[in-house]
C-alpha positions, 0 to 999 in steps of 0.5 A: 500500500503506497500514499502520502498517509497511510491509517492503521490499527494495531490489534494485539501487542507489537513492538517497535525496536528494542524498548517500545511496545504498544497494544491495541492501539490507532496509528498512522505514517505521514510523510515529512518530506521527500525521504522522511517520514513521522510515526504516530502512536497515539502520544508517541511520535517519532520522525524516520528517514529510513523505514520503521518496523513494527513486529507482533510479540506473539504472532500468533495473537496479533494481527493489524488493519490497513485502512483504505486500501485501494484494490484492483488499481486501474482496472474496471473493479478499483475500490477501497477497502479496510483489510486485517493482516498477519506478520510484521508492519514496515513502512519506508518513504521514496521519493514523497511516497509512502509504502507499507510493507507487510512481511511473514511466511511464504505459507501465510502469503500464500493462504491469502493469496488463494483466497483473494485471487479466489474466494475461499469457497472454492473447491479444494481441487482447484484451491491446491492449484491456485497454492501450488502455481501461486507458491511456483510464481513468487518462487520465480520472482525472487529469482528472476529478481536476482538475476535483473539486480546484474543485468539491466533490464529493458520492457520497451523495445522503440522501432520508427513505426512506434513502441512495443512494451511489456510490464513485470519485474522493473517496477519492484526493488524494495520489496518482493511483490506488491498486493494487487493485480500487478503481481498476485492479489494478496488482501490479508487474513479478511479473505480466508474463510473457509477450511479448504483454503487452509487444507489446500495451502497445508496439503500442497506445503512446499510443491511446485511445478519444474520443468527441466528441474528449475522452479517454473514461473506458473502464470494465471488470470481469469479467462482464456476465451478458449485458447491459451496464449505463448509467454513470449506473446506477453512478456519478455522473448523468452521462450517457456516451453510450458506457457503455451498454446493450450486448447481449453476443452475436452476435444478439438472445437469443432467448425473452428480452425485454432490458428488465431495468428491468421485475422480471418480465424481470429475473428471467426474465433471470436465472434464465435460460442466455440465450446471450452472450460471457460464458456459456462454460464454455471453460476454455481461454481462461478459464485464459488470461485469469484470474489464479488467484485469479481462476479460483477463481470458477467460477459468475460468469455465474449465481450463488447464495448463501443468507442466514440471517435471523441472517447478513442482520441481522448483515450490516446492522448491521456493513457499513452500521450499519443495524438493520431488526429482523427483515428481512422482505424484499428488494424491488428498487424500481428496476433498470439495464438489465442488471438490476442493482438501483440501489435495494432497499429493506430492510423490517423490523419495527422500520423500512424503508430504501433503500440504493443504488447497485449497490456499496453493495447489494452490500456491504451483503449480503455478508462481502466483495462480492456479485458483482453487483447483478442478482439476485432474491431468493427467501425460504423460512419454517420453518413455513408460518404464519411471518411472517418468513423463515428465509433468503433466497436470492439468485439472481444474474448477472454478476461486477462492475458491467457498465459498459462492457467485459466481460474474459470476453466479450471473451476470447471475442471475441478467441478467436472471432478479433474484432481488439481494435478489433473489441473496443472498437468492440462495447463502447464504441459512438459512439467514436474509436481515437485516438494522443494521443502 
């Protein structure tokens, strides 16, 4: 949780360096100047240019509460909430910006991790996955974050046609992974509620997924649309031979050529009710495995959203700081396998450009976030001899960036009575379940 103030509670006994303790008691952190920052503790303030710790006395009896947590940044379900937490409390100041830090045990992460992401009714099955992908994905992290540490790490490839950008490690360097969307969800001890989600954590203690005996890096989002995409298609060019293209069904679908790199397939893919995992309607499960703010999204496997001429340039211009004049059309120059539009071009009557990858498009034509980046784009004129679009319609499939495991389908999968390795083995193909402690 980052700000310029930051409110909490502290709910048992906690000690702040070698002498200072305090009990049940209402805090907060302002930040002084650039770098400092002062701790309030009912009469007790102290001023910090460095990070202050606060550590429970027994943990296991203490507990504290951020207030005002903003969850979900920049997407469609951004909120605030008040969420309870275990471990200890560190808080630093950087440039004028206040961060909240919570650090405890990669299993009590994990613990809430599987319950925000998902709700912790979810069935045990697809409950274990999401611990084991969740354990594998912070695992390889921490590694990869190593390995940037002695390199120096570009996310943006600039060509004299445009830009082509990617989002993932750079963005973190005094702490492992943030509590959102960005990295995994991570809402504290408020979201466990349910005995499976402890059972699927303490069943599952220290496995993960390997190929070729290093710790894979198991990605997931909501759903694919169908068809999973490539990690290369995403992130950084690097190939993972178990993030690729996986059809999310039981058989081949028929009446549909998969080859989504070819426009004419893509959009009969996508204008199309193609039969998989995560086309289902089963409100049952989909109340299990989406928290509510989640289950406020109802058309995740095939989606529409319209744009004005007005809202596309306005959008251009504040997202990505791009001025095309007019826009003229949308035009996919190349697509991943499930569909997903990895450079678009933008054309325009003052100039054209090329954005990618799938989240920048994303981005760039919406408030928040597109769901995805699989979709076409259909353009409607005021008046037959126009030359330039009223609006665009975009016509879209999956929530997310389809790499790797789809929580929907899988959801589907463990209610079908797949077993989680069943899960693992479907969506991260050419791997190994491992115990690594």
């Amino acid at each position: 949780m980052s700000g310029k103030t930051v409110e909490f509670r502290l709910n048992g006994h906690f000690r702040m360096g070698a002498d200072k303790e305090v009990e049940n008691i209402n805090g907060n952190v302002t930040v002084s100047s650039n770098n400092e920052f002062t701790l309030n503790l009912g009469e007790t303030q102290q001023t910090f240019d460095d990070c202050a710790m606060l550590e429970p006395v027994c943990e296991e009896e203490a507990n504290f509460e951020l207030h005002k947590v903003v969850i979900g940044v920049q997407f469609h379900w951004e909120r605030e909430e008040t969420q309870r937490f275990k471990g200890k409390l560190k808080f630093f100041v950087e440039n004028g910006v206040m961060t909240a830090v919570n650090i405890l045990s990669i299993e009590d992460y994990l613990l809430s991790v599987i319950s925000s992401e998902m709700s912790a009714t979810s069935s045990l099955e697809l409950l274990k996955a999401h611990a084991v992908i969740s354990r594998g994905w912070l695992l390889a992290q921490i590694e990869k974050d190593k390995k940037l540490k002695e390199t120096e790490y570009m996310a943006t490839i600039r060509t004299d046609e445009g830009y082509i950008r990617w989002y993932d490690r750079q963005d973190h360097s005094r702490f492992d992974v943030c509590a959102d969307d960005h990295c995994q969800r991570y809402q504290g001890i408020s979201r466990v509620s349910a005995p499976q989600a402890y059972r699927a954590v303490k069943d599952t203690e220290g496995k993960v997924l390997v190929h070729e005996g290093i710790v894979c890096d198991t990605r997931y989002y909501k759903c694919c649309g169908g068809i999973t995409e490539k990690f290369e298609n995403v992130w950084e060019p690097v190939t993972r031979p178990y993030l690729t293209k996986i059809i999310d069904s039981e058989s081949p679908p028929a009446g549909f050529d998969t080859d989504l790199t070819v426009e004419e397939n893509a959009r009969q893919w996508i204008t199309g009710n193609p039969p998989a995992f995560c086309n289902t309607k089963d409100d049952e499960v989909l109340k299990q495995v989406l928290n509510e703010y989640d289950y406020e999204t109802k058309d995740f496997f095939r989606w529409q959203i319209s744009l004005t001429q007005a809202e596309i340039k306005d959008l251009l211009m504040r997202k990505i700081n791009v001025d095309v004049g007019d826009v003229l059309d949308l035009i996919p120059l190349e697509r991943g396998d499930s569909g997903r539009i990895i450079r678009l071009k933008i054309s325009g009557t003052l100039q054209n450009i090329v954005i990618g990858k799938e989240l920048e498009i994303r981005k760039a034509l919406s408030e928040s976030h597109l769901y995805s980046s699989a979709f076409i784009v259909e353009k409607t004129y005021k008046h037959n001899w126009s030359k330039t679009p009223e609006k665009f319609i975009l016509k879209g499939s999956g929530w997310g960036h389809g790499v790797g495991l789809c929580q929907i389908g899988a959801a589907i999968m463990s209610a079908k009575g797949y077993s989680y390795q069943d899960i693992l083995n479907h969506y991260f193909p050419d791997t190994e379940l491992k115990k690594i402690y």
